[in-house]
N, C-alpha and C positions, 0 to 999 in steps of 0.2 A: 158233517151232520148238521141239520138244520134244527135250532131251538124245538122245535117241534117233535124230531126225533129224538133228540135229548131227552126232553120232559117223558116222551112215552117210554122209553128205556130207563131211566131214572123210577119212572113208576113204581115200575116192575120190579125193579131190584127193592126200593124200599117197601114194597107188600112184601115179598117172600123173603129178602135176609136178611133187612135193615128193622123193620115191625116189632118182628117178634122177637128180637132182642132187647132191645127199648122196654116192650110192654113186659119183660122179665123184671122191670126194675120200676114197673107204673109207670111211665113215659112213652114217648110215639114223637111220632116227627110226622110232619107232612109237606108239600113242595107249594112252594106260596107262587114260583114261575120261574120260567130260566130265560134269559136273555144277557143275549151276545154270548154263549155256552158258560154263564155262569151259572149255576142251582141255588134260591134260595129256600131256602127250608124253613119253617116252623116248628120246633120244638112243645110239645104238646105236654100236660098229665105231672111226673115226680121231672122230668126232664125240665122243665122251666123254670129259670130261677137255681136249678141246682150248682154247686161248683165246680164239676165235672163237665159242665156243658160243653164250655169252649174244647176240653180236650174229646169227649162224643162227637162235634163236630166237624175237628179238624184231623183226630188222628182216628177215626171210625168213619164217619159218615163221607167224609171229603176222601178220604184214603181208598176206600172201597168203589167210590162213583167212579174216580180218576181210572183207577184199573180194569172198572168194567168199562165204561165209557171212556175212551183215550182224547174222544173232543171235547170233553170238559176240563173249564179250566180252573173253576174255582166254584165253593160251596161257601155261600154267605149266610149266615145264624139271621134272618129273621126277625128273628123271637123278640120281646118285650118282658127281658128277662127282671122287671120293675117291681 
């Protein structure tokens, strides 16, 4: 898959199952770009800064992309959790 199909499959999964999970807890995520089949994400809202992130992101957000997407290969946190 080419970065391009990536990002618009990535899309897709974070509007319908990644979203509205997140915004259950005031949080959101969004995809800052993918390149070389990596997803970086932005961490949005109660998600930023919080101390769950790292684990939303790697055992949630990274976990779920991988399975639907099998050419990705990593999700990189973005965020300026500062």
């Amino acid at each position: 898959m080419t970065d391009i199909e990536i990002l618009d499959a990535a899309e897709t999964i974070l509007t319908e199952e990644i979203s509205p999970a997140l915004a259950s807890h005031g949080g959101g995520a969004k995809i800052v770009t993918v390149k070389d089949a990596k997803v970086y994400i932005e961490l949005q809202g109660g998600c930023r800064g919080c101390m769950g992130a790292r684990m939303t992101m790697k055992n949630g957000i990274e976990r779920l992309l991988k399975e639907k997407i099998p050419s990705v290969l990593e999700v990189i946190d973005a965020t300026d959790h500062g």
